[in-house]
Phi, psi and omega in degrees: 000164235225267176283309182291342179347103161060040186048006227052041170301306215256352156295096189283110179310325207297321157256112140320301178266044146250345135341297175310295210275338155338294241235332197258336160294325188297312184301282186346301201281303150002274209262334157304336174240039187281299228263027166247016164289144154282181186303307190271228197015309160310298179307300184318312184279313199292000111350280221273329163333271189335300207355081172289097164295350163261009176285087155323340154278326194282200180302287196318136136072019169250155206282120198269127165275334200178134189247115161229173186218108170256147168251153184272100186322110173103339147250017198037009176324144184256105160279083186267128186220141179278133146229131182234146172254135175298176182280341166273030168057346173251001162238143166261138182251133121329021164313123173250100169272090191266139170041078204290191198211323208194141152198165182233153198197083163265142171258155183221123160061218194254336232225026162071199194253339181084214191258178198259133155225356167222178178169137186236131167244148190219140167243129185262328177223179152320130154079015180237133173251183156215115194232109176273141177225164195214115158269161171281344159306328174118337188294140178237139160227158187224129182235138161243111196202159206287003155185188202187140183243160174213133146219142196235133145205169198310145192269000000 
């Protein structure tokens, strides 16, 4: 991991920069590996690159509505989807994980997950994601899967 490195124990607010060079390593591996991203996948990473907080679409601080996990009739494929409300109450976000692989899903405590706050999407081999989430609750989830989609659209 890239950004999520050790939950940030080693993030000092007072210095930025190891944060920077975190975010700066993360872009790096990035742009050494766009042409083994799919299309979507690729959107999906350069988002969590960004984490705009002035981004109406985007990630920072948003709220999970809704977890579901379907299997895909006739080929037993595993389908996991995120619904997230941004953080300005006016976009619903989508993440679509086809054809999970692997996932860790912690919940903490009574008091929810609280707001999204970090995330990585990594490619561990060709055609495999590891798509890391980080709450403000402290819940960390890890999904692993042969690709992953984001739609955002107006609520």
């Amino acid at each position: 991991m890239f950004v999520l490195e050790g939950d940030f124990e080693w993030f000092d607010r007072a210095d930025p920069e190891p944060l920077l060079a975190a975010y700066k390593r993360y872009y790096e591996f990035l742009s050494r590996s766009r042409d083994k991203f799919s299309e979507s996948a690729w959107t999906l990473a350069q988002r969590h690159v960004a984490n705009d907080p002035n981004d109406h679409e985007g990630f920072h601080d948003a709220s999970l509505l809704e977890l579901s996990w379907k299997e895909l009739p006739g080929n037993n494929k595993s389908y996991l989807e995120l619904h997230l409300l941004g953080a300005y109450l006016d976009y619903e976000i989508f993440v679509s994980h086809l054809d999970v692989v692997g996932t860790d899903i912690q919940f903490l405590g009574n008091d929810g997950l609280g707001e999204f706050y970090r995330g990585e999407l990594i490619l561990v081999q060709e055609g495999y994601y590891v798509h890391e989430f980080v709450w403000t609750s402290g819940a960390r989830w890890s999904i692993q899967s042969k690709d992953v989609a984001l739609l955002a659209k107006p609520k």
